[in-house]
SENU-673711 format. One line per field, with one value per residue (C-alpha): residue in three letters; chain; x, y, z. Coordinates in steps of 0.001 Angstrom, whole numbers, plus 524288, in hexadecimal, padded with zeros to 5 digits. Example, Ala and Ser with C-alpha at 12.3 -4.5 7.8 and 13.67 -1.06 7.14 Angstrom:
BEGIN
selo	ALA	SER
papa	A	A
xx	8300C	83566
yy	7EE6C	7FBDC
zz	81E78	81BE4
END
This chain:
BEGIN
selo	UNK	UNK	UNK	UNK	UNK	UNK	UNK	UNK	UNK	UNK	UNK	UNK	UNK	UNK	UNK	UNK	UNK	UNK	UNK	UNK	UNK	UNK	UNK	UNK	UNK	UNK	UNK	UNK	UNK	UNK	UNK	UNK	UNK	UNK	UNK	UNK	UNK	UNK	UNK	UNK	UNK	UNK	UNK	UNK	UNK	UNK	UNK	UNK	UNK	UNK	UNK	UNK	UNK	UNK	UNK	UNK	UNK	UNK	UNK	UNK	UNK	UNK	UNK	UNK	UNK	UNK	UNK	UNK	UNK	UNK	UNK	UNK	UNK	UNK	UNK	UNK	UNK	UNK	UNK	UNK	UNK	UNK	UNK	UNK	UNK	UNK	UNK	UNK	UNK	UNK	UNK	UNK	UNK	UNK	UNK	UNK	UNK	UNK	UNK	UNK	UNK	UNK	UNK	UNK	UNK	UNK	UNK	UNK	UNK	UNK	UNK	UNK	UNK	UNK	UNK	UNK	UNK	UNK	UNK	UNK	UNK	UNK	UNK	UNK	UNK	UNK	UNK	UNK	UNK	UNK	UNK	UNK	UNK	UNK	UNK	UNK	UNK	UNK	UNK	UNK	UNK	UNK	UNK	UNK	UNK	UNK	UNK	UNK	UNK	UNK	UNK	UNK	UNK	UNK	UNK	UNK	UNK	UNK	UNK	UNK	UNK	UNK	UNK	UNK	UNK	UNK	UNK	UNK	UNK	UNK	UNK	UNK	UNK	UNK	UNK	UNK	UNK	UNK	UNK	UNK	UNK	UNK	UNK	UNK	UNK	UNK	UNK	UNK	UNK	UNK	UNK	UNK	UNK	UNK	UNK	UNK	UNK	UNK	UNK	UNK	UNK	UNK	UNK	UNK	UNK	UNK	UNK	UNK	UNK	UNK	UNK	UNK	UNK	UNK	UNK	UNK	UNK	UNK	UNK	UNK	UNK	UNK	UNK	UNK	UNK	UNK	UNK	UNK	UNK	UNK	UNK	UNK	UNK	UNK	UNK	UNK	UNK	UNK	UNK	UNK	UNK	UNK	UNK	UNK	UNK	UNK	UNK	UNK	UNK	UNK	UNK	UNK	UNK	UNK	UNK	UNK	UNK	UNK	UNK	UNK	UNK	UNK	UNK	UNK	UNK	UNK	UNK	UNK	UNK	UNK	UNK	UNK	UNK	UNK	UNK	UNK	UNK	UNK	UNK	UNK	UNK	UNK	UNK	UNK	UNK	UNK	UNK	UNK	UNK	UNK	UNK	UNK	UNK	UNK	UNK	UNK	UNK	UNK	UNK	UNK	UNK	UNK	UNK	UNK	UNK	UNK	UNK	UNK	UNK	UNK	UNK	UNK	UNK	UNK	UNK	UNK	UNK	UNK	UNK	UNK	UNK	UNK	UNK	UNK	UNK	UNK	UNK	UNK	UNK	UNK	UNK	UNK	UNK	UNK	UNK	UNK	UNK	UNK	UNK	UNK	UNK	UNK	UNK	UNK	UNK	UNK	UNK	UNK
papa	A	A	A	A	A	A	A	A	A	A	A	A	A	A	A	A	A	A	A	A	A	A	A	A	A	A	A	A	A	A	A	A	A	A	A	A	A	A	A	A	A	A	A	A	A	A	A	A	A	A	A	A	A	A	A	A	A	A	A	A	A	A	A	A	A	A	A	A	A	A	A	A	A	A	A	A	A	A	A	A	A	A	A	A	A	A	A	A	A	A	A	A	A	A	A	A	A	A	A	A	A	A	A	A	A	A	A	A	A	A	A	A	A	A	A	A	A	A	A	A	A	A	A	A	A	A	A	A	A	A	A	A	A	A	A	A	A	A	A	A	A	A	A	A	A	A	A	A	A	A	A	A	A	A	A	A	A	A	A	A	A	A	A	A	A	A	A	A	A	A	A	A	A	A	A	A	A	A	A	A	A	A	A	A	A	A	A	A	A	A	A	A	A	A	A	A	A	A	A	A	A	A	A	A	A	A	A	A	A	A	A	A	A	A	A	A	A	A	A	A	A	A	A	A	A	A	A	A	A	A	A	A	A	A	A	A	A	A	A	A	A	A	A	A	A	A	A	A	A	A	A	A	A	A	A	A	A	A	A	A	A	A	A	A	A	A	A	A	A	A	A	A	A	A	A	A	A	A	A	A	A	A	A	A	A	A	A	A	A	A	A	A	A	A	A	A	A	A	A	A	A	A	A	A	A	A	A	A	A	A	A	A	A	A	A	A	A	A	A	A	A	A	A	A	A	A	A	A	A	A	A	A	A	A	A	A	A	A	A	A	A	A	A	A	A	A	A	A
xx	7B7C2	7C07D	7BB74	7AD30	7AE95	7B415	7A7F1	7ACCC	7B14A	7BCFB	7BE09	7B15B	7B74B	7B43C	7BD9E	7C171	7C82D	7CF6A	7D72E	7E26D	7EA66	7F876	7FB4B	8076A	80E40	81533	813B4	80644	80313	80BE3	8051D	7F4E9	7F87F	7FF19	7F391	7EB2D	7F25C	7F4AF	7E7BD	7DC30	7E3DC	7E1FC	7E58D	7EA22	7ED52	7EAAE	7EF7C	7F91C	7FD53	808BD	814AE	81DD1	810DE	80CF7	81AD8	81B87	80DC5	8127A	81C45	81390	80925	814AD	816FF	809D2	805F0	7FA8A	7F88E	7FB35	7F2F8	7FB04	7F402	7FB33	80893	8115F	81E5D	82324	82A58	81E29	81EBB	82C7A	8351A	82C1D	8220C	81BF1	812A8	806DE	8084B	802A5	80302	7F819	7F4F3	80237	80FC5	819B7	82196	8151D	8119C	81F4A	8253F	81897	8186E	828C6	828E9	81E7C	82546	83389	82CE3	8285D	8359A	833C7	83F84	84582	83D4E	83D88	837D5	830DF	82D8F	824FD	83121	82B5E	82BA1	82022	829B7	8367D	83078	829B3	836E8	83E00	8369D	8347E	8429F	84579	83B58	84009	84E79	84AEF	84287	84E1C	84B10	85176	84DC7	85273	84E94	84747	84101	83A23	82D73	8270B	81ADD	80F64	815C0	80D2D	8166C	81FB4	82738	83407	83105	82D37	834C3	8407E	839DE	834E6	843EC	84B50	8440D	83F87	8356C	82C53	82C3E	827EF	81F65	822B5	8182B	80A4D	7FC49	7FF38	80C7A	8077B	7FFB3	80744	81195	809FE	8026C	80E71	81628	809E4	80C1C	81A39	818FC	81E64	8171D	81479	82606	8241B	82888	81F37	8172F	816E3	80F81	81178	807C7	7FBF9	7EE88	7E21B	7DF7F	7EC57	7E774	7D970	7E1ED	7E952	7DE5A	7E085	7E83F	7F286	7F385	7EF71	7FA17	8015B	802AA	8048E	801E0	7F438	7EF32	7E0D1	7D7FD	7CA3F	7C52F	7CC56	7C130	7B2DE	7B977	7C217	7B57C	7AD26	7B51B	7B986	7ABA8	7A93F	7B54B	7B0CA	7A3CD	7AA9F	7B8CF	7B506	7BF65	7C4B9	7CDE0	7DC66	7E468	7E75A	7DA4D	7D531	7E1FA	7DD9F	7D0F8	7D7C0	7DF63	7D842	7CE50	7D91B	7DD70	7CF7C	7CF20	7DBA2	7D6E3	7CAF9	7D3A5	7DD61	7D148	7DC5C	7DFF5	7EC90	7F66F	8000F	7F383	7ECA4	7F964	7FB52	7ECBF	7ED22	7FAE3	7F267	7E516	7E4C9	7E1E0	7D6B8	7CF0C	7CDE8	7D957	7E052	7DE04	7E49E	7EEA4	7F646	7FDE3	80D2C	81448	81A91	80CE4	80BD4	7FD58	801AA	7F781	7F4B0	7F667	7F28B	7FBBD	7F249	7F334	7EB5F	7E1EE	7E1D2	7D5A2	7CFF8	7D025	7C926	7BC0C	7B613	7BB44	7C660	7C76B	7D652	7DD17	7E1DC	7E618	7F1EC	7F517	7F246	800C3	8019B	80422	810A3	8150C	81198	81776	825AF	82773	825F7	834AC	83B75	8336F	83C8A	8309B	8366A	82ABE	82B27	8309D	83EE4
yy	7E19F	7DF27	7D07D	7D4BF	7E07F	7D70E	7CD25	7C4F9	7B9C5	7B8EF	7AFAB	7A8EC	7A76E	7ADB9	7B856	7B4C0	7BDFE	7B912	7C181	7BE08	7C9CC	7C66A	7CEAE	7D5E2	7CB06	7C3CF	7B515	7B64A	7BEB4	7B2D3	7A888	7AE41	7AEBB	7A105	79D5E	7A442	7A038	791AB	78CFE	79760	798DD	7A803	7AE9F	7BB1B	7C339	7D098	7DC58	7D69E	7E357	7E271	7E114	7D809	7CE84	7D2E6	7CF5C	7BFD9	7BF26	7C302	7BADE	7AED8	7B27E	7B314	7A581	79F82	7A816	7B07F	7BF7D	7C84A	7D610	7DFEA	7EB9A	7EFE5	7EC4C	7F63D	7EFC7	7F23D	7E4CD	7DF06	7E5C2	7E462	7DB19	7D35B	7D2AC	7C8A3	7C6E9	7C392	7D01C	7DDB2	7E9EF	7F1B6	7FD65	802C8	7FF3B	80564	80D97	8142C	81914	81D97	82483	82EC0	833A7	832BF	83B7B	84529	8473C	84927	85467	85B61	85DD9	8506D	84AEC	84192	835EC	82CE0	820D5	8197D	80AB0	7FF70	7F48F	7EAFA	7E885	7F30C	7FCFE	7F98B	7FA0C	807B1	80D0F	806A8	80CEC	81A9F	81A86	819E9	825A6	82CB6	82B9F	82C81	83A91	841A6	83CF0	83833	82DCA	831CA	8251A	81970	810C7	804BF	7FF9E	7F303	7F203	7F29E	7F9AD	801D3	80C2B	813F6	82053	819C7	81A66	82630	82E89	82DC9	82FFE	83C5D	83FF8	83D10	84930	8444B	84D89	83EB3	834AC	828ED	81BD9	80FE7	80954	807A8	80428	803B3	8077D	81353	819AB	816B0	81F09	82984	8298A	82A0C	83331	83CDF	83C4F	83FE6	84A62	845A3	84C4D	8594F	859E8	85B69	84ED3	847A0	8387E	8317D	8251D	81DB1	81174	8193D	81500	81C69	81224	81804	824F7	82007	819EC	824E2	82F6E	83D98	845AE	83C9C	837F5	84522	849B4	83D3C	83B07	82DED	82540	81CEE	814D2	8155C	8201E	81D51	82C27	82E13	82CE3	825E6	81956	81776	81E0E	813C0	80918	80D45	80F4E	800A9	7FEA8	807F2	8014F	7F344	7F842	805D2	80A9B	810E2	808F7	8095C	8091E	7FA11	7F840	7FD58	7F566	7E8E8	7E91C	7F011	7E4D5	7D8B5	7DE2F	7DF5E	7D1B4	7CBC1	7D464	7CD2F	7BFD4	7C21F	7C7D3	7BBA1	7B17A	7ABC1	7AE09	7A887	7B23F	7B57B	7B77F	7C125	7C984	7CA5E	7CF78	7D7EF	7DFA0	7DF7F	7E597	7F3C2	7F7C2	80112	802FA	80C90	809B4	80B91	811B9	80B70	803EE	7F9D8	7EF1E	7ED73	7E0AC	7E36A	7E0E7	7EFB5	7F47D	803E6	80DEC	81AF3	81ECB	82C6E	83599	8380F	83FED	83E1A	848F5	852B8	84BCE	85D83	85888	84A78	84AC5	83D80	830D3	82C59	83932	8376F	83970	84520	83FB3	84900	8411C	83499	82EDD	827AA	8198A	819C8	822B7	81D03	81098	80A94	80AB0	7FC2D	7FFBC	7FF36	7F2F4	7E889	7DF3A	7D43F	7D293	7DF46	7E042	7E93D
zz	7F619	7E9A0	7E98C	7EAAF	7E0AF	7D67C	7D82A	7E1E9	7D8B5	7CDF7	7C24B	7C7EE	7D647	7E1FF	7E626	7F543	7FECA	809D9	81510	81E5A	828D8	82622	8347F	82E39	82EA1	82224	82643	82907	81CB3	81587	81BBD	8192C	808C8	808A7	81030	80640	7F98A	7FE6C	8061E	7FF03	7F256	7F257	7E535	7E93D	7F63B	7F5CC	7FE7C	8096E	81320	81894	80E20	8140A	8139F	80657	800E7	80739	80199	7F4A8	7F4ED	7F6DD	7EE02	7E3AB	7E7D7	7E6B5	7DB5D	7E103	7E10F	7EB17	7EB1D	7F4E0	7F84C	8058C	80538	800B6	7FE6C	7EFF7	7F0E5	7EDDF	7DEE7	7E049	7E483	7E8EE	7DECB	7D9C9	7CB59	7D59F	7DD59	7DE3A	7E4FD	7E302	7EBAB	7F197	7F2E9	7FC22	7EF64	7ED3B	7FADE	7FD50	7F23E	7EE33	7FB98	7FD79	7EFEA	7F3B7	802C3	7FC4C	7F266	7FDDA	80466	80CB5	809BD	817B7	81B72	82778	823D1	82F52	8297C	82EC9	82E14	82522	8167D	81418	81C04	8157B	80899	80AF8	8100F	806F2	7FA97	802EA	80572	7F804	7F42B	7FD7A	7F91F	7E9F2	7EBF3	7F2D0	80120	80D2E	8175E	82409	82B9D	82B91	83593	8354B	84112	843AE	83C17	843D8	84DFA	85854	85B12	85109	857DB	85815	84983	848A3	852E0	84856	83D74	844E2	8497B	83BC7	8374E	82A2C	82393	81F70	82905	82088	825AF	81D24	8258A	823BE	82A5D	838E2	8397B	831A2	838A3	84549	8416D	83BCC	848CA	85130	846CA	8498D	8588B	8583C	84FB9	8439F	83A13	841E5	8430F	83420	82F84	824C5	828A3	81ADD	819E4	80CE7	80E5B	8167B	81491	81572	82228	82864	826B3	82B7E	836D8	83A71	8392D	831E3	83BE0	83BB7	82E9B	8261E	81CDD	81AEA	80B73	8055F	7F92D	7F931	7EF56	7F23B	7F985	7F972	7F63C	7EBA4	7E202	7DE90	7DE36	7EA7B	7F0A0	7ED76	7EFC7	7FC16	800B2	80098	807E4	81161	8124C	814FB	81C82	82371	82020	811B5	809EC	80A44	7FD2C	800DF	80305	7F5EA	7F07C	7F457	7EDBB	7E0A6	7E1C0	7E46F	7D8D7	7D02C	7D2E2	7CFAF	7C547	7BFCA	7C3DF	7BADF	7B1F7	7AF66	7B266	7BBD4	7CB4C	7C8B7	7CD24	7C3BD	7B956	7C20E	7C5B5	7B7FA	7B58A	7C01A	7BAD6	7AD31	7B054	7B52C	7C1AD	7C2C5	7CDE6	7D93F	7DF99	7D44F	7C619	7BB0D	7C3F1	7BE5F	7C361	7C145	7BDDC	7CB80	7D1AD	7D67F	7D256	7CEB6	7D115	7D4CA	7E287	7EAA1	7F29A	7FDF8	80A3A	81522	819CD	8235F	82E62	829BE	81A84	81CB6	819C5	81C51	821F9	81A48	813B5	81606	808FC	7FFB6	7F3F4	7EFA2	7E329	7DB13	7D822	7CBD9	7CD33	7C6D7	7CF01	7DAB4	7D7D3	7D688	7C8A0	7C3C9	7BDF6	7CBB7	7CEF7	7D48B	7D0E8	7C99D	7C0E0	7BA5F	7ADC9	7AF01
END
């Protein structure tokens, strides 16, 4: 869509998509880009889920000078540690999605977590940074525990999240694992016992997934919801027309972001890398996914997100009615300050 809104050709050259399923698994993910970068000379990669992938791809695209365009992954090693002048985050990161929900639990009296993680580098880096918030707004976590991804069954997971009596029960998981446990956290009772299910990365396709009764009340941070005004209306109509189905925040990210890339190609007159990063940290980012966004020298693309909450199936009033915005949270805000960065290629 992003390729066909912008014309279809760049600098006098056709724009060309190509697609590859890296299967969750690094070497494959590793192998499709070096495949891509070395045999069809692809400039840029955009949206890689999975952030153990997404990280090994930035690493190579570092390495053969091309730009990488992450959507889903939510590691904050890729603006941090791990960052690199040809990289950017654009719609989420895992910082974001943890601490506004951490901060508004711990006002209302929720102060003891359990943290239940998918045990891979999109886990440890949500439990890492929700550990952390947790800690800093006068918390306590009262256990941990880390499952397979992809697994089919979580009670042994659960069952002690349930007995260590923690008012929030945290999932640092996401997609499948998701809305496994939320399914299975429903059917033991955890919620009805009194304890509170917070999901940091949830999508409005979990929610679809998981269906009202068993997902209404959960609050979290998104970065996109299509009826939030004329313009995520409209553009989420066409997506509906091609996808059945309403965008997700990733989604709507990897179109912000591919048309901010071509917008910074035609911007430099060059595709070479380093040029177009540049250009794309130096022209705003306006669009509706996000209003007057900018991106940092870090590579993170800081905009405005929404503190939803999921409806009651009484107060939905169409398909995909599933949202009540509570708040807009100001970018800076909702991002780790570019001052704590560990990114080496911002300026201390």
């Amino acid at each position: 869509m992003a390729a066909a809104d912008f014309g279809g050709t760049v600098l006098g050259k056709p724009i060309e998509i190509i697609g590859a399923d890296h299967l969750h698994k690094a070497d494959v993910g590793v192998g499709i880009a070096r495949r891509w970068i070395e045999n069809e000379k692809v400039d840029a990669i955009s949206d890689v889920t999975n952030s153990a992938i997404a990280l090994a791809v930035q690493q190579l695209t570092r390495e053969t000078n091309r730009v990488a365009l992450f959507s889903s992954p939510g590691s904050t090693d890729l603006t941090g540690k791990q960052c690199s002048p040809t990289g950017v985050q654009w719609v989420y990161d895992n910082y974001s999605n943890a601490v506004g929900p951490i901060k508004t639990l711990i006002d209302q009296g929720k102060t003891t977590f359990f943290i239940v993680t998918a045990d891979f580098a999109f886990g440890h880096s949500l439990e890492r940074i929700a550990t952390e918030a947790i800690k800093a707004g006068g918390g306590k976590v009262v256990g941990t525990i880390r499952h397979p991804f992809g697994a089919n069954d979580l009670s042994a997971f659960l069952l002690p999240a349930q007995a260590s009596g923690a008012k929030v029960v945290m999932l640092a998981n996401a997609g499948k694992d998701m809305t496994t446990a939320i399914k299975q956290a429903n059917e033991f009772g955890l919620t009805a016992g009194g304890q509170v299910l917070t999901a940091p990365v949830m999508f409005i396709s979990d929610v679809h997934a998981l269906g009202l009764q068993a997902a209404q009340g959960i609050t979290f941070i998104e970065g996109f919801y299509w009826d939030l005004n004329d313009e995520t209306r409209a553009f989420a109509k066409r997506f509906f027309e091609a996808r059945k189905a309403m965008p997700t925040a990733l989604q709507a990210g990897v179109y912000s972001s591919v048309t901010h890339y071509l917008k910074a190609v035609r911007a430099a007159g060059t595709d070479e890398a380093k040029a177009v990063a540049a250009k794309m940290r130096e022209l705003p980012v306006d669009d509706f996914l996000a209003r007057s966004g900018k991106l940092r020298e870090d590579g993170r693309m800081v905009h405005d997100m929404l503190l939803v909450q999921v409806k009651k199936p009484s107060e939905s009033k169409a398909p995909w009615d599933y949202y009540k915005v509570i708040a807009t949270v100001p970018g800076e805000q909702t991002f780790l300050p570019l001052e704590k960065s560990e990114c080496a290629l911002v300026k201390k």
